[in-house]
LOTOR-393205 format. One record per residue (C-alpha): residue in one letter; x, y, z; residue number from 1. Coordinates in Angstrom, 3 decimals. Example, Ala and Ser with C-alpha at 12.3 -4.5 7.8 and 13.67 -1.06 7.14 Angstrom:
% LOTOR-393205
  residu        c1        c2        c3  num
       A    12.300    -4.500     7.800    1
       S    13.670    -1.060     7.140    2
//
This chain:
% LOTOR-393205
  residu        c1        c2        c3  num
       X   -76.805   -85.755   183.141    1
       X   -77.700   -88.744   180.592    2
       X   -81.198   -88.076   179.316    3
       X   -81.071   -91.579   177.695    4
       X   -79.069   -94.640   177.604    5
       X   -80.376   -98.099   175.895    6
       X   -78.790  -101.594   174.832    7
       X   -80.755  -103.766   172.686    8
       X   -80.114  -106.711   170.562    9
       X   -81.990  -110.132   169.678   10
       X   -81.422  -113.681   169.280   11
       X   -82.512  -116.101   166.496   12
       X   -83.519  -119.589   167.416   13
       X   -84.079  -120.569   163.747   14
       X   -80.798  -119.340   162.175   15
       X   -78.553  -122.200   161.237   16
       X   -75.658  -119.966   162.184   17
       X   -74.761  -116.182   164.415   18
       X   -78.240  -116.672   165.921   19
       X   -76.885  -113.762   168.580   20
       X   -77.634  -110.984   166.450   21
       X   -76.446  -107.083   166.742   22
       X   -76.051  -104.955   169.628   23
       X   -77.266  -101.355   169.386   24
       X   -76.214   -98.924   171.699   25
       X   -78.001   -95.401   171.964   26
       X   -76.885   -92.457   174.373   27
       X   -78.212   -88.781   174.335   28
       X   -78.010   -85.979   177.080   29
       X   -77.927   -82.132   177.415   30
       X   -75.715   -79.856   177.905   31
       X   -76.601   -76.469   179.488   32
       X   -79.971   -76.874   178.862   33
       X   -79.069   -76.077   175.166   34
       X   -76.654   -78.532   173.352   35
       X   -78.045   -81.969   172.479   36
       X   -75.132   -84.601   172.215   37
       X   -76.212   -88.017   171.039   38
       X   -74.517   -90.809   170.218   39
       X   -75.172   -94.582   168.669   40
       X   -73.433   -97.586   167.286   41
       X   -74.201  -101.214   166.138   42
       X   -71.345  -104.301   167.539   43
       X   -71.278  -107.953   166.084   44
       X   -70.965  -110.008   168.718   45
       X   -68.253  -112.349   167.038   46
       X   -64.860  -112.928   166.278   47
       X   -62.956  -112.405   162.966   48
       X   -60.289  -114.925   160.924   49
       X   -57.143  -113.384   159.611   50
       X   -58.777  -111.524   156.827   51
       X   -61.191  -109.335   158.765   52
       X   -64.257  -111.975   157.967   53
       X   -66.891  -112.658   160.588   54
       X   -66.622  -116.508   161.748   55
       X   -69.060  -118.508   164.122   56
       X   -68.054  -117.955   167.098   57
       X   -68.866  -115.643   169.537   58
       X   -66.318  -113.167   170.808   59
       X   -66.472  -113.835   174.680   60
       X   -63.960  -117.210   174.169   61
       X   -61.115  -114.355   173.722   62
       X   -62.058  -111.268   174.800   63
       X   -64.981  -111.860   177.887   64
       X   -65.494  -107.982   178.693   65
       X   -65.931  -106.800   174.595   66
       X   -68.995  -106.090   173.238   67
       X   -68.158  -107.299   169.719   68
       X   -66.638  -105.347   166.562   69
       X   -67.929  -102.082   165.631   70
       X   -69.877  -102.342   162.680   71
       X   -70.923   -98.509   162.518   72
       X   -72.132   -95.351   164.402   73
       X   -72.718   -91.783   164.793   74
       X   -72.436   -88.962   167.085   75
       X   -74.496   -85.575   166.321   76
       X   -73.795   -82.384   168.290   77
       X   -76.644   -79.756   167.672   78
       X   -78.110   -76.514   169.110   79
       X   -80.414   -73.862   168.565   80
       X   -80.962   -70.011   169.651   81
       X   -83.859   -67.970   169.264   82
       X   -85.714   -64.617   170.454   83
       X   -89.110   -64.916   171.350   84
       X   -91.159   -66.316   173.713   85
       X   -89.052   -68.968   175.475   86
       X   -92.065   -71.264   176.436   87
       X   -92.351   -71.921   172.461   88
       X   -90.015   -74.831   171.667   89
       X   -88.295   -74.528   168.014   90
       X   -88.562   -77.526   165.735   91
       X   -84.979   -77.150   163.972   92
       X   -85.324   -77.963   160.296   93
       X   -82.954   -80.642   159.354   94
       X   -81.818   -82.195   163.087   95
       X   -83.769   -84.922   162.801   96
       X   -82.266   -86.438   160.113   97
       X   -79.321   -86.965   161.759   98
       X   -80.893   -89.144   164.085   99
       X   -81.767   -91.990   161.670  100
       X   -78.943   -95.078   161.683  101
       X   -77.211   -95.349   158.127  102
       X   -75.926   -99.208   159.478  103
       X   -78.993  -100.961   159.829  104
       X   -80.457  -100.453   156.615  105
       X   -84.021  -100.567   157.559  106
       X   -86.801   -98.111   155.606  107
       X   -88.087   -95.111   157.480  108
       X   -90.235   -95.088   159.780  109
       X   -93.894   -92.710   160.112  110
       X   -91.750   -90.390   162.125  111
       X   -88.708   -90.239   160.501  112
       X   -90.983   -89.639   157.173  113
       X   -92.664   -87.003   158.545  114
       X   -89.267   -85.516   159.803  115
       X   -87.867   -85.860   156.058  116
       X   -90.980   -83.754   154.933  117
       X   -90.360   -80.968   157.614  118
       X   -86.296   -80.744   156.415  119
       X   -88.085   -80.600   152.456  120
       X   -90.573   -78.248   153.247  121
       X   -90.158   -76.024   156.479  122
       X   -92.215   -72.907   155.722  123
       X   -95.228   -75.386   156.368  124
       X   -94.110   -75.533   160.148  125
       X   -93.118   -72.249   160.800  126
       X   -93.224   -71.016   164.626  127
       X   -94.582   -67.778   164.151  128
       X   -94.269   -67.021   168.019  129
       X   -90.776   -67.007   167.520  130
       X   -89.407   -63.791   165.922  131
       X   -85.853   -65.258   164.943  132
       X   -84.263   -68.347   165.183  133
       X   -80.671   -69.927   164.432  134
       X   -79.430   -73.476   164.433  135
       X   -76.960   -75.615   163.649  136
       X   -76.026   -79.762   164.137  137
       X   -72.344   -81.495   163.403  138
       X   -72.785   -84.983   162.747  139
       X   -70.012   -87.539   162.851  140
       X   -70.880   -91.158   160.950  141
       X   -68.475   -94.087   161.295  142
       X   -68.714   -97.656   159.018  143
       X   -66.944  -100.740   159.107  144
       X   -65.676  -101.457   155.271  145
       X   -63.022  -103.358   153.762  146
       X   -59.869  -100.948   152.525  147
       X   -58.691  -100.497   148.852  148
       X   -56.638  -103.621   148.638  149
       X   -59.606  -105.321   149.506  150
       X   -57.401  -107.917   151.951  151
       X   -58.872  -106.515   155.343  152
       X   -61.448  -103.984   156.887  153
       X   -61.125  -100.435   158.114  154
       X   -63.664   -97.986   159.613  155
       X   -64.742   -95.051   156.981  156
       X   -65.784   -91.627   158.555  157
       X   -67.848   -88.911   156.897  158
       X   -68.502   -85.314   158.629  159
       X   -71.216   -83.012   157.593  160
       X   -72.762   -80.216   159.105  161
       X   -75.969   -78.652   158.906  162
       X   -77.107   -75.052   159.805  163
       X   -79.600   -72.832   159.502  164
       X   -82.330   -70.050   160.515  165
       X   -85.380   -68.031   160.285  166
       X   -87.036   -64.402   160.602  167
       X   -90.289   -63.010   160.864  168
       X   -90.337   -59.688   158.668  169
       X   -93.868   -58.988   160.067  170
       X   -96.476   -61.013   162.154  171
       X   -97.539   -62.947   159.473  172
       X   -94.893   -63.164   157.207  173
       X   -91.652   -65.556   157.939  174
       X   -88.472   -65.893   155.936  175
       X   -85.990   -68.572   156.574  176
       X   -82.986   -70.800   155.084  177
       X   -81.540   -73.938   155.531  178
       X   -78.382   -75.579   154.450  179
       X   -75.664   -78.427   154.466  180
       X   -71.989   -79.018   154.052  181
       X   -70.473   -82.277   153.884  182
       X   -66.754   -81.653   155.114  183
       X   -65.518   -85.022   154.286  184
       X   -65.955   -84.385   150.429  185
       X   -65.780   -80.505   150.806  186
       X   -69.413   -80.486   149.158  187
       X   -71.924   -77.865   150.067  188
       X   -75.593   -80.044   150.228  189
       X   -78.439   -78.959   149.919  190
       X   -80.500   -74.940   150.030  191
       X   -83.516   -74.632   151.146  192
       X   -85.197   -70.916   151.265  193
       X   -88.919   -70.543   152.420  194
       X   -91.281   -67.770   152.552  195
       X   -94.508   -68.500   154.840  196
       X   -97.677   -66.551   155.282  197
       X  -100.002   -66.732   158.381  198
       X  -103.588   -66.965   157.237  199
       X  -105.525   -67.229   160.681  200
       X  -107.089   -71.024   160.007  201
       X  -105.035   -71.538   157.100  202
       X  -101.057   -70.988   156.168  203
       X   -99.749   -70.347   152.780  204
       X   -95.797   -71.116   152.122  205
       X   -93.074   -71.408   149.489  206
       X   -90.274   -73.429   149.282  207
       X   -87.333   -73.461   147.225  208
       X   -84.267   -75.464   146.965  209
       X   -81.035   -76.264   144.888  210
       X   -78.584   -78.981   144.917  211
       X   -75.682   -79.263   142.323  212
       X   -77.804   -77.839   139.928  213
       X   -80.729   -79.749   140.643  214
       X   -83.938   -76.492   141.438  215
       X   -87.306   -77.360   143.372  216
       X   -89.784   -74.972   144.150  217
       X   -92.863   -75.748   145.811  218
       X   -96.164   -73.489   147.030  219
       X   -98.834   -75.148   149.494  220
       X  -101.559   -73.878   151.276  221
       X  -103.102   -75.812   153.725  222
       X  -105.312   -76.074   156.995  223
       X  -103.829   -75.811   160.293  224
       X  -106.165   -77.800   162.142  225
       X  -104.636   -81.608   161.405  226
       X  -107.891   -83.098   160.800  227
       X  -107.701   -81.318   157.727  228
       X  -104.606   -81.811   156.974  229
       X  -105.348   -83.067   153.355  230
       X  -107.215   -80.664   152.571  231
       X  -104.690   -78.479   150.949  232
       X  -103.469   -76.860   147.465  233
       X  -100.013   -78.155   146.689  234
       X   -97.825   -77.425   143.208  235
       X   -94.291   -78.567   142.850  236
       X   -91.961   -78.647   140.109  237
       X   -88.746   -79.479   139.660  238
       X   -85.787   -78.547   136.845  239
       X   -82.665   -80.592   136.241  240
       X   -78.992   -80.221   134.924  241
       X   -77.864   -82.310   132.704  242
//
């Protein structure tokens, strides 16, 4: 079953030339009613000279049924599995920055922000109705560039995959990790450990994390109620290698 499917693209009556712009494709469904599968990709409309190059003129004079070259993509495969009360969806730490499109280039948006905080600091949105959690997402990215010669193009992949999970020792007390692994360079990413405490209108956590060397460690405590959002006690700091 396809949960989503969409096409856009846009057209520029001002441009002196490829006033079509881009077409972006997105596609997402379910499988099992537990493995998310979505998919994107961005097409240029146009045809290419000898070298690889983008000229002015739109593909459909050679090829009527193409939707252009492939300019870039993604596909993410992802899945969680936790004990608990199964009304209580889990937010999984990290997903959602697989979802943002490395081709286009544009900033992020409020959501995808607010999604960036949540992967930098998950003991702040904890689940506390669930008592464990695990979860995982492979994500495939795909970009046109041109090859080492520099005489034509070729489409670059990178792999990475992202996993991890959480545990309540007690009621009111979580634990929890998160990690990456980039398999195209063989390079683990970024840890992320978090301790949370439950404090009825209020929630007190601790984050720590380590790339190549690089430590952050953070402690918050903050409201629950989102009103009051800023309204919190925050400390970070941060130690580098040289």
């Amino acid at each position: 079953m396809i949960d989503g499917l969409s096409l856009s693209g846009s057209y520029d009556l001002l441009a002196d030339s490829f006033k079509l712009k881009t077409f972006n494709f997105n596609f997402r469904t379910n499988l099992f009613d537990k493995i998310d599968i979505g998919a994107s990709a961005v097409t240029m409309p146009y045809a290419t000279n000898s070298n690889g190059d983008f000229v002015d003129k739109l593909i459909w004079t050679k090829k009527p049924l193409s939707f252009g070259a492939l300019l870039g993509g993604q596909i993410t495969v992802s899945s969680s599995f936790h004990g608990g009360d199964k009304k209580e969806k889990n937010v999984i730490p990290g997903q959602q920055q697989l979802l943002t499109n490395p081709i286009s280039g544009m900033p992020l948006d409020e959501y995808q922000q607010e999604a960036a905080y949540i992967t930098n600091n998950p003991g702040q949105y904890a689940n506390f109705n669930i008592p464990w959690s695990v979860n995982f997402a492979y994500s495939l990215q795909f970009t046109r560039m041109r090859n080492s010669n520099n005489t034509n193009y070729i489409v670059g992949a990178t792999q990475n995959i992202t996993g991890g999970g959480s545990l309540n020792l007690t009621a009111k007390w979580q634990m929890g990790m998160n990690t990456s692994f980039d398999i195209t360079n063989k390079e683990l990413g970024l840890i992320t450990m978090y301790l949370t405490r439950e404090m009825h209108c209020w929630q007190m956590s601790i984050n720590l994390s380590n790339s190549q060397g690089n430590n952050y460690f953070n402690i918050s405590i903050s409201p629950k109620s989102g009103i009051l959002r800023d309204l919190k006690i925050n400390r970070t700091r941060y130690s580098y290698e040289l």
